[in-house]
C-alpha atoms as an extended CHARMM CRD file, in Angstrom:
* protein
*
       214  EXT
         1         1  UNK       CA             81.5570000000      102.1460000000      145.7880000000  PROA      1               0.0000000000
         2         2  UNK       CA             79.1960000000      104.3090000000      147.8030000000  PROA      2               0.0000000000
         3         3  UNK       CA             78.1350000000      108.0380000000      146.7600000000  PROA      3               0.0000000000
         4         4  UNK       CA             78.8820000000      110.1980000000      150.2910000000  PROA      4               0.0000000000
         5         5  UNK       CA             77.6760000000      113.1590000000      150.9960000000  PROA      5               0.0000000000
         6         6  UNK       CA             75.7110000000      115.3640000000      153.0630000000  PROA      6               0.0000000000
         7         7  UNK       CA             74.3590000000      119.0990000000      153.2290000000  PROA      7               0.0000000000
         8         8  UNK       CA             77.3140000000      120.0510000000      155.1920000000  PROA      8               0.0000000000
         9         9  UNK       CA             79.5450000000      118.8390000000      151.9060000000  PROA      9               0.0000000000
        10        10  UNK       CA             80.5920000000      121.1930000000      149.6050000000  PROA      10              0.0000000000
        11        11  UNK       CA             80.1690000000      119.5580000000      146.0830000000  PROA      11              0.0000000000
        12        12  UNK       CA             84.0020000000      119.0290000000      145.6450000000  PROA      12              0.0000000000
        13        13  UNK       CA             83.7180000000      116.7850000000      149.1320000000  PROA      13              0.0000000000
        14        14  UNK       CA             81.5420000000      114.4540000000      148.2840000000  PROA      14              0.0000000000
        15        15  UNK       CA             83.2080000000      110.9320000000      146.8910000000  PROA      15              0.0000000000
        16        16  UNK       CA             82.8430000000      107.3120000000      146.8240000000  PROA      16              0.0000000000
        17        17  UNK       CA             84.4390000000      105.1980000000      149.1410000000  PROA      17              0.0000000000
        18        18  UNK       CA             84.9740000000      101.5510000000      148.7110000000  PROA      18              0.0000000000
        19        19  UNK       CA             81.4400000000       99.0260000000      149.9630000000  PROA      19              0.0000000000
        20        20  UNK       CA             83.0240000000       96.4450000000      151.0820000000  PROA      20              0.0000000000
        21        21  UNK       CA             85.7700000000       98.3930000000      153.5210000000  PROA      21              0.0000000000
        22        22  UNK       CA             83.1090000000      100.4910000000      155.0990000000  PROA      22              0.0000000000
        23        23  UNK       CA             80.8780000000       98.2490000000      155.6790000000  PROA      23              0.0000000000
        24        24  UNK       CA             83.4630000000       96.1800000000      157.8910000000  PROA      24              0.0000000000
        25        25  UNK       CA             83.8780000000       93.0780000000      155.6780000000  PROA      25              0.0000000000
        26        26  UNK       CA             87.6540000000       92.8210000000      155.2590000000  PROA      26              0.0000000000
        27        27  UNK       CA             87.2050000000       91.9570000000      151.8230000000  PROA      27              0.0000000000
        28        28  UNK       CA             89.1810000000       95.3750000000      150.3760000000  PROA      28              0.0000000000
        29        29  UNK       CA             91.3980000000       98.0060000000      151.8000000000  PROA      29              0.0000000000
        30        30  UNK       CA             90.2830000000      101.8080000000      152.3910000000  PROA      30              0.0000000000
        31        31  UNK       CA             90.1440000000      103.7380000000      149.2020000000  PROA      31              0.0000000000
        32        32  UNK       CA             88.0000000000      106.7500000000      147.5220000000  PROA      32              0.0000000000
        33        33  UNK       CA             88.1640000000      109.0700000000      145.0890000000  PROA      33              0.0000000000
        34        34  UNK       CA             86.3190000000      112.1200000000      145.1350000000  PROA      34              0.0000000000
        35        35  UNK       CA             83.0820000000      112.5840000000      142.9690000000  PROA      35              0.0000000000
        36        36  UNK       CA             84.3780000000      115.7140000000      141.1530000000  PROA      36              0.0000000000
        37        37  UNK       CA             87.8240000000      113.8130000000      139.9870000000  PROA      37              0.0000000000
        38        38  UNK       CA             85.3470000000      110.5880000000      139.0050000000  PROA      38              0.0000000000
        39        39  UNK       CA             83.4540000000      112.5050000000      136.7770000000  PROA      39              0.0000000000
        40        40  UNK       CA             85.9230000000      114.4940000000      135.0650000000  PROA      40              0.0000000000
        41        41  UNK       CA             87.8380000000      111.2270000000      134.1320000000  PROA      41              0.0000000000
        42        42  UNK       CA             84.8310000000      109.4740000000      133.0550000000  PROA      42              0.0000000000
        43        43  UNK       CA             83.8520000000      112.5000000000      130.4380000000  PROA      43              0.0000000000
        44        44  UNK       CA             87.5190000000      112.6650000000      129.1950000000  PROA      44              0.0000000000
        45        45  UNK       CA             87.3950000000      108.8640000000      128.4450000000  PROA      45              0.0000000000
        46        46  UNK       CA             84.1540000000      109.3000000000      126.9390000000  PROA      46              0.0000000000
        47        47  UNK       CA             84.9010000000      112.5750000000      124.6990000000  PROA      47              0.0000000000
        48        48  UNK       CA             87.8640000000      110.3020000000      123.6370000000  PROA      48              0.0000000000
        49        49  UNK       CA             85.9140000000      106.9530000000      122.5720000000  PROA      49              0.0000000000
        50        50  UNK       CA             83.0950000000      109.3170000000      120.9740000000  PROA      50              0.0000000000
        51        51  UNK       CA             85.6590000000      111.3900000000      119.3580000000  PROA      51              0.0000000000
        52        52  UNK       CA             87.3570000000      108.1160000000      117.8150000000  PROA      52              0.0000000000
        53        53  UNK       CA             84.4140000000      106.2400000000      116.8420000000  PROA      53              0.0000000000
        54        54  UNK       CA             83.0760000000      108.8230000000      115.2370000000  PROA      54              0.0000000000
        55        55  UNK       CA             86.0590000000      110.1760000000      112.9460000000  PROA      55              0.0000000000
        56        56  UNK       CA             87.7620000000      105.9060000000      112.5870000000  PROA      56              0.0000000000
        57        57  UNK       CA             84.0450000000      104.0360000000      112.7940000000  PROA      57              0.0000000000
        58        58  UNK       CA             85.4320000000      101.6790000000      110.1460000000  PROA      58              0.0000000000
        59        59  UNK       CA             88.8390000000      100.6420000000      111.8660000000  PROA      59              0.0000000000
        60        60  UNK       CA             87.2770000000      101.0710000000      115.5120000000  PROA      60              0.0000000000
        61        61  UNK       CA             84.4880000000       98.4900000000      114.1920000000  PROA      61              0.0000000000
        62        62  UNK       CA             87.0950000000       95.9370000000      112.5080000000  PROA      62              0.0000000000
        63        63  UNK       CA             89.6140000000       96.5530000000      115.8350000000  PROA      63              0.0000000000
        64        64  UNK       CA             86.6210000000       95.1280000000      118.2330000000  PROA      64              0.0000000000
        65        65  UNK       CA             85.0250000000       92.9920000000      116.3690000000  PROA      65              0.0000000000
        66        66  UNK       CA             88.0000000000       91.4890000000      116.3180000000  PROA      66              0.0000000000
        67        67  UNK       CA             88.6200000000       91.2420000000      120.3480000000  PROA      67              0.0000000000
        68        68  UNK       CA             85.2810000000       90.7040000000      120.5340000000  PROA      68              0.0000000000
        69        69  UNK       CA             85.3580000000       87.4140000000      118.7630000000  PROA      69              0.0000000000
        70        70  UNK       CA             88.3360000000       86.2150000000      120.2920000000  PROA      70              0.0000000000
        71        71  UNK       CA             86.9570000000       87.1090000000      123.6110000000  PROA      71              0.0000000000
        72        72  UNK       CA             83.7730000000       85.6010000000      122.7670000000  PROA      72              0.0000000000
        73        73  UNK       CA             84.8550000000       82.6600000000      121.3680000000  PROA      73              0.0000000000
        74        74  UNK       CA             87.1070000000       81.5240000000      123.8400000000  PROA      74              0.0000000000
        75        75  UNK       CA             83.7780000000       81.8890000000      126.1100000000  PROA      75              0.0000000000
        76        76  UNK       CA             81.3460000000       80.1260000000      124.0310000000  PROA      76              0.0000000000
        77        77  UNK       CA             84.0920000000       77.3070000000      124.1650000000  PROA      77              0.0000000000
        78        78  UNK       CA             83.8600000000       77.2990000000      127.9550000000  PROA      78              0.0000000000
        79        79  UNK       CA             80.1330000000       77.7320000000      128.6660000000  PROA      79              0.0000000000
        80        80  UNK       CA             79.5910000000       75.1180000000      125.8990000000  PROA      80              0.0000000000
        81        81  UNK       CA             81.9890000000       72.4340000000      127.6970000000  PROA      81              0.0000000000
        82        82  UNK       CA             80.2300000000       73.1900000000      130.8160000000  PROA      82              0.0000000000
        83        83  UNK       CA             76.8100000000       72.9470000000      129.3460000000  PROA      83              0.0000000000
        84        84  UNK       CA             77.3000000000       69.3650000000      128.0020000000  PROA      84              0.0000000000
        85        85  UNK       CA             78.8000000000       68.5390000000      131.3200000000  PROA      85              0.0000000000
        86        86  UNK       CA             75.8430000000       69.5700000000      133.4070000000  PROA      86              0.0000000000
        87        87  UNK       CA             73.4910000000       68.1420000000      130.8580000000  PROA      87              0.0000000000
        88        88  UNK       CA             75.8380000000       64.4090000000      131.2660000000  PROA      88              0.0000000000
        89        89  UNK       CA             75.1960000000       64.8120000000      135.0630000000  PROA      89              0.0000000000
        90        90  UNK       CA             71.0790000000       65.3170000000      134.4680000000  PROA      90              0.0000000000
        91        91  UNK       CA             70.9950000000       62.2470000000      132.5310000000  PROA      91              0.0000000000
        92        92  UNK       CA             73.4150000000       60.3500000000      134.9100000000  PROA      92              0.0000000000
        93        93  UNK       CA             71.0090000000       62.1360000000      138.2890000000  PROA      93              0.0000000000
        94        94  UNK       CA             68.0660000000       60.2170000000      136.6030000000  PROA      94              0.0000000000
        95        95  UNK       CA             69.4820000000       56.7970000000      136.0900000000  PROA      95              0.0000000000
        96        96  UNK       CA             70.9880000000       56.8030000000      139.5530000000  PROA      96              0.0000000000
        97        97  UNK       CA             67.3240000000       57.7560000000      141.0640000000  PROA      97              0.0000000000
        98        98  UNK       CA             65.8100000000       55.0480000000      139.3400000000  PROA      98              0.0000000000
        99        99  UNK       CA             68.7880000000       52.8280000000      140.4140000000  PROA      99              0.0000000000
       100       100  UNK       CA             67.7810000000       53.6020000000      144.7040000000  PROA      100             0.0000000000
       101       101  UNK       CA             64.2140000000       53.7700000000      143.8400000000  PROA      101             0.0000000000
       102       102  UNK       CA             64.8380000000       49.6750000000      142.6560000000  PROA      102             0.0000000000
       103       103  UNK       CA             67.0210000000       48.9830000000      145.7080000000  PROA      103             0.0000000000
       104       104  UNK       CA             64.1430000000       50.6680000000      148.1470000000  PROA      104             0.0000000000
       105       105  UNK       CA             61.2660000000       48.8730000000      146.3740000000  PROA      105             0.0000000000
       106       106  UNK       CA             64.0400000000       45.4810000000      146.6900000000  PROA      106             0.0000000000
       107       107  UNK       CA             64.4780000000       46.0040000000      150.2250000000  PROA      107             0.0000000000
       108       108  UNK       CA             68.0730000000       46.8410000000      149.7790000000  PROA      108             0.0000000000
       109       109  UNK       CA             68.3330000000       50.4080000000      150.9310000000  PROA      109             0.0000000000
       110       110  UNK       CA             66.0120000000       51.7940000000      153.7170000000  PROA      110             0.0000000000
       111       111  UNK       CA             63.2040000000       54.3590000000      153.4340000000  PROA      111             0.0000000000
       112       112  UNK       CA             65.6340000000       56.9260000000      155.2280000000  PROA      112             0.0000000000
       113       113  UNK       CA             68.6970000000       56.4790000000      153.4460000000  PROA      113             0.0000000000
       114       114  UNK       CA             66.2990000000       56.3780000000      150.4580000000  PROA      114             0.0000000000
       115       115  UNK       CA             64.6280000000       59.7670000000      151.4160000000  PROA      115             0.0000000000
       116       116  UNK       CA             67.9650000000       61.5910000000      152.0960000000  PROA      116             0.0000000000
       117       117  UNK       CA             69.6900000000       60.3620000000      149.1460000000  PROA      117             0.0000000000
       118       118  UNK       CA             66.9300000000       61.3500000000      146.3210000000  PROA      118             0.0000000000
       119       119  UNK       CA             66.9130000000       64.7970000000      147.9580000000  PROA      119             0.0000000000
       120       120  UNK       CA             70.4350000000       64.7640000000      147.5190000000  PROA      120             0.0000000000
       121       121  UNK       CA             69.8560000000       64.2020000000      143.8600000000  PROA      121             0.0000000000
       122       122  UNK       CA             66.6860000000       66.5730000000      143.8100000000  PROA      122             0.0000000000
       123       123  UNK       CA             68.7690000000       69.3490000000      145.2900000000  PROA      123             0.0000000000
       124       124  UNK       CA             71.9060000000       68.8840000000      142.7170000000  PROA      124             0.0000000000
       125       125  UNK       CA             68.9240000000       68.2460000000      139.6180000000  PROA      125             0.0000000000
       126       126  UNK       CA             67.6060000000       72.2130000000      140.7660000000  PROA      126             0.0000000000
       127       127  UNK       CA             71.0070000000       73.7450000000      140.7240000000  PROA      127             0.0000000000
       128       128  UNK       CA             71.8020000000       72.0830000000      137.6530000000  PROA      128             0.0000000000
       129       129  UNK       CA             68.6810000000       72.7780000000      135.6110000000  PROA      129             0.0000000000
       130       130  UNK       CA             69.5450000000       76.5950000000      136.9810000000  PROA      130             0.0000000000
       131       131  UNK       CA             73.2180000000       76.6520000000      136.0080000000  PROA      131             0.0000000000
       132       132  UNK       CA             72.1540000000       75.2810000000      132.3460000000  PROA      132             0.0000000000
       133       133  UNK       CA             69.4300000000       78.2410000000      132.1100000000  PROA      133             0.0000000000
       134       134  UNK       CA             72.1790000000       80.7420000000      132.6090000000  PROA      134             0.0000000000
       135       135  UNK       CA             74.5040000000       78.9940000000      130.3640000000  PROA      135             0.0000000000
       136       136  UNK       CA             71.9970000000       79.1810000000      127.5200000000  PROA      136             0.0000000000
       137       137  UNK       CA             71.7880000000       83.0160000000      128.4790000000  PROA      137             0.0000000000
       138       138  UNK       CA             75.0670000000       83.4910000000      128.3570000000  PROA      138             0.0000000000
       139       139  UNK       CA             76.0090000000       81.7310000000      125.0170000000  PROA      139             0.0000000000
       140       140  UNK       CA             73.5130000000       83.7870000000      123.7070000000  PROA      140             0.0000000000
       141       141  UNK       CA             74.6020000000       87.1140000000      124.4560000000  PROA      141             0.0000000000
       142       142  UNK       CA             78.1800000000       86.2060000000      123.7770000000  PROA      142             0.0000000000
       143       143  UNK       CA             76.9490000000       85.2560000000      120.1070000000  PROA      143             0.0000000000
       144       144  UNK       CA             75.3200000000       88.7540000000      119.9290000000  PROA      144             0.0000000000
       145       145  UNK       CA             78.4490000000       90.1730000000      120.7460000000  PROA      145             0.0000000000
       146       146  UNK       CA             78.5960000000       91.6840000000      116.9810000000  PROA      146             0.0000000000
       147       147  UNK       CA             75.2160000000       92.8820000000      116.6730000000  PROA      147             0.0000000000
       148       148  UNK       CA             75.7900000000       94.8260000000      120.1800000000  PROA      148             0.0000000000
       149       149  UNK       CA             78.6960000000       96.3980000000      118.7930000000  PROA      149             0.0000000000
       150       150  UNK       CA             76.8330000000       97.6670000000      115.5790000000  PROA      150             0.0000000000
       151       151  UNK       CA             74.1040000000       99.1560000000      118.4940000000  PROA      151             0.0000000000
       152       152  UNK       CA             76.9670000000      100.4240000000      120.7570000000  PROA      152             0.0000000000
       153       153  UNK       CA             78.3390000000      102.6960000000      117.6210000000  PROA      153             0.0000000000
       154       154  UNK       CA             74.7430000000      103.6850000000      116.6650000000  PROA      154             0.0000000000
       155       155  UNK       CA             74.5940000000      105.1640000000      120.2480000000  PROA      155             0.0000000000
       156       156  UNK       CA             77.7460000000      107.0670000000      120.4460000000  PROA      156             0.0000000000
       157       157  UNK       CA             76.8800000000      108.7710000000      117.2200000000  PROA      157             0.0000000000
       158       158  UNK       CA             73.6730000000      110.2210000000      119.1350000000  PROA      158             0.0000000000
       159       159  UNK       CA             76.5360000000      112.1370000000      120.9770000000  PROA      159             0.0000000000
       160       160  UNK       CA             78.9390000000      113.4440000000      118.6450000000  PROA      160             0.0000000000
       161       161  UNK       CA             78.0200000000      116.4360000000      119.2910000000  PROA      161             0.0000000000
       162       162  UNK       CA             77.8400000000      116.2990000000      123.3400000000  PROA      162             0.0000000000
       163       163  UNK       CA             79.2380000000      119.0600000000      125.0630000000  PROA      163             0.0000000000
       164       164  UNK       CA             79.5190000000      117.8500000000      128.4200000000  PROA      164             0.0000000000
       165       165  UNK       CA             78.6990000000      114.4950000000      130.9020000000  PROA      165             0.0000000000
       166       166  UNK       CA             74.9570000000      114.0980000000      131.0370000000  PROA      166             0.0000000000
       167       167  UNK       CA             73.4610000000      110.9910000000      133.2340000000  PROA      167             0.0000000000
       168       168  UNK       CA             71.7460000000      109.8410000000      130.1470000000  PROA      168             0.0000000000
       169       169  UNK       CA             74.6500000000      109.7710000000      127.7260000000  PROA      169             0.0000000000
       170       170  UNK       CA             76.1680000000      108.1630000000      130.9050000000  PROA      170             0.0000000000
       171       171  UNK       CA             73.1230000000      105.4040000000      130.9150000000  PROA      171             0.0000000000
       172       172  UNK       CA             73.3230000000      104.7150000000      127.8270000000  PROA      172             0.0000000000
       173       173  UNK       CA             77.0440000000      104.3970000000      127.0680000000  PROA      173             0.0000000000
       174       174  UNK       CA             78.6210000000      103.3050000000      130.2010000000  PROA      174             0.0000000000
       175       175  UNK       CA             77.9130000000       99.6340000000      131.8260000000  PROA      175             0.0000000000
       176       176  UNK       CA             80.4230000000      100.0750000000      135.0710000000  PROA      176             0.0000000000
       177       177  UNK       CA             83.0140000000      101.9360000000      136.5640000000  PROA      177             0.0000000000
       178       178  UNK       CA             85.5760000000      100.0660000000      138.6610000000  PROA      178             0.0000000000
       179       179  UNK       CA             88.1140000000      101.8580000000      140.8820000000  PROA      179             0.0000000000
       180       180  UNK       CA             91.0700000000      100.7450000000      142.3680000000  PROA      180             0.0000000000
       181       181  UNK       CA             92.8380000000      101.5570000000      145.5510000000  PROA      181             0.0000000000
       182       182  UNK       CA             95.2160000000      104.1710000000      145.0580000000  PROA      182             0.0000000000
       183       183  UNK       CA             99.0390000000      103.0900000000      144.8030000000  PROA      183             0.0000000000
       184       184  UNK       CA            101.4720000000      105.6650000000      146.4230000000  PROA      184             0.0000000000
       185       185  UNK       CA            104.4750000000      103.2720000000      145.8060000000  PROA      185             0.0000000000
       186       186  UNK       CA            106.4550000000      106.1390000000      143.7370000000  PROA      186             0.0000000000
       187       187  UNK       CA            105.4240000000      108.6670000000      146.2360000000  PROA      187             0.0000000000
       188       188  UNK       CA            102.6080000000      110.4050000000      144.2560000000  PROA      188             0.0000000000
       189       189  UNK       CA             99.0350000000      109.2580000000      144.7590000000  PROA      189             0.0000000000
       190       190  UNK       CA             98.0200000000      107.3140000000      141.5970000000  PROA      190             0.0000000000
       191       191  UNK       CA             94.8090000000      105.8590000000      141.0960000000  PROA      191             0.0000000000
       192       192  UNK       CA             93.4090000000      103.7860000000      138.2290000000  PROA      192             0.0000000000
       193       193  UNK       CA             89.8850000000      103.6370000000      136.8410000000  PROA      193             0.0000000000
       194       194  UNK       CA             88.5700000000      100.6750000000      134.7120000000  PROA      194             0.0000000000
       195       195  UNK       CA             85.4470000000      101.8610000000      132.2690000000  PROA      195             0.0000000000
       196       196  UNK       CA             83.2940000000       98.9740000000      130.7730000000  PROA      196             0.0000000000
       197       197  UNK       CA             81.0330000000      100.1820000000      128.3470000000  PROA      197             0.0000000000
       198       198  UNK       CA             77.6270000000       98.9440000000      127.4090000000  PROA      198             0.0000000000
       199       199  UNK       CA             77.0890000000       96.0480000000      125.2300000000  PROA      199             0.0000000000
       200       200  UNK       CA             81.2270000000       95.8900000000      123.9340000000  PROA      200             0.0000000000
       201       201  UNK       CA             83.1380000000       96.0240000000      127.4690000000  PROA      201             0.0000000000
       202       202  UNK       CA             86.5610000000       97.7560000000      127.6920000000  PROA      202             0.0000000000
       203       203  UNK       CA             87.2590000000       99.9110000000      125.1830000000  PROA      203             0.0000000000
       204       204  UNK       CA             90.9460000000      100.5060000000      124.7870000000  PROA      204             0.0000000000
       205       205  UNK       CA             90.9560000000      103.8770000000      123.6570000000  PROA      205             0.0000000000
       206       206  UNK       CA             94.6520000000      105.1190000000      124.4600000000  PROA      206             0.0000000000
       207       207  UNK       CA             96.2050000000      102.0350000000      122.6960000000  PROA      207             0.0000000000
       208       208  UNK       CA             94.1480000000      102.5640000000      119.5410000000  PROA      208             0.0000000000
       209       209  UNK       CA             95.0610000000      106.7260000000      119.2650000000  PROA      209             0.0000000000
       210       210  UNK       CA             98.3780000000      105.5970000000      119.1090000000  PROA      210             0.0000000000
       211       211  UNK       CA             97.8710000000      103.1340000000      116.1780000000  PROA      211             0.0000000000
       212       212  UNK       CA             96.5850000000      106.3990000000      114.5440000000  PROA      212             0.0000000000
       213       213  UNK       CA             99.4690000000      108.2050000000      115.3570000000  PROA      213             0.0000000000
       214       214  UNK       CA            102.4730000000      105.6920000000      114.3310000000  PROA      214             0.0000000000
């Protein structure tokens, strides 16, 4: 989303509108939301988690850790499976460069099939070598996945006592905001908002205060 706004806006004008529908892409439909309503629902979602985490710290903690392991798990699985499969295809890049290297220096393959084939390999060796660093990366962080949660509830007790939406709280707590296009299917405008927080994603906030409650 992009912030509009100029000095002709009065602050209750200015909004977001979608990136990829005004800049002509096709990608998305037309859709905003104005910066005023944004921020409001961001703070009430945020006065919420702080609010919870603060008062339920040990249930909140045991709750995500829980999704958080299955969540990271399940990923760890995946980037692992991938890993070993890139690393195979390294190994298997190698043997097959000495194989044409042989078959050049035998006369059986020609300089320029010879040239365009080990670039071939080259090319695929650098996008694997790549795809493997950021694999590594990304099994790591998913194994921090605990220790980020123990750092994400030592930040939101820095604002237990917050009074209203500052940008640093908002830094500090919030990773992205994702908005979708409004559905007017019941004949009211309705519009959903989708807060990832830092290091422990999607907190589900409204499904936990009702575990409180039954």
């Amino acid at each position: 989303m992009r912030y509009c706004t100029t000095n002709y806006f009065e602050k209750r004008q200015a909004h977001f509108v979608c990136a990829n529908y005004r800049s002509n892409t096709g990608s998305c439909s037309a859709h905003y939301i104005r910066a005023v309503v944004l921020e409001d629902l961001v703070w009430m979602h945020m006065k919420a988690v702080i609010s919870y985490v603060t008062r339920h710290e040990s249930y909140f903690r045991a709750v995500m850790e829980h999704r958080l392991r299955l969540s990271s798990e399940e990923a760890i699985r995946a980037n692992k499976k991938r890993l070993a499969q890139a690393d195979r295809r390294l190994v298997e890049l190698d043997r097959l460069f000495i194989r044409i290297y042989e078959d050049n220096v035998a006369g059986k393959l020609s300089d320029e099939r010879f040239s365009m084939m080990s670039q071939s390999y080259e090319d695929e060796q650098m996008q694997l070598k790549a795809e493997i660093q950021t694999l590594q990366q990304d099994i790591e962080v998913q194994e921090r996945q605990i220790e980020n949660l123990e750092q994400f509830i030592q930040r939101v007790h820095k604002y237990a006592d917050l009074q209203e939406l500052t940008p640093y709280a908002l830094r500090e707590l919030v990773k992205a905001i994702c908005i979708e296009a409004p559905d007017k299917s019941s004949g009211k405008r309705r519009q959903n908002i989708h807060i990832s927080y830092d290091l422990v994603g999607f907190i589900p906030v409204d499904e936990l205060m009702k575990q409180e409650t039954a």
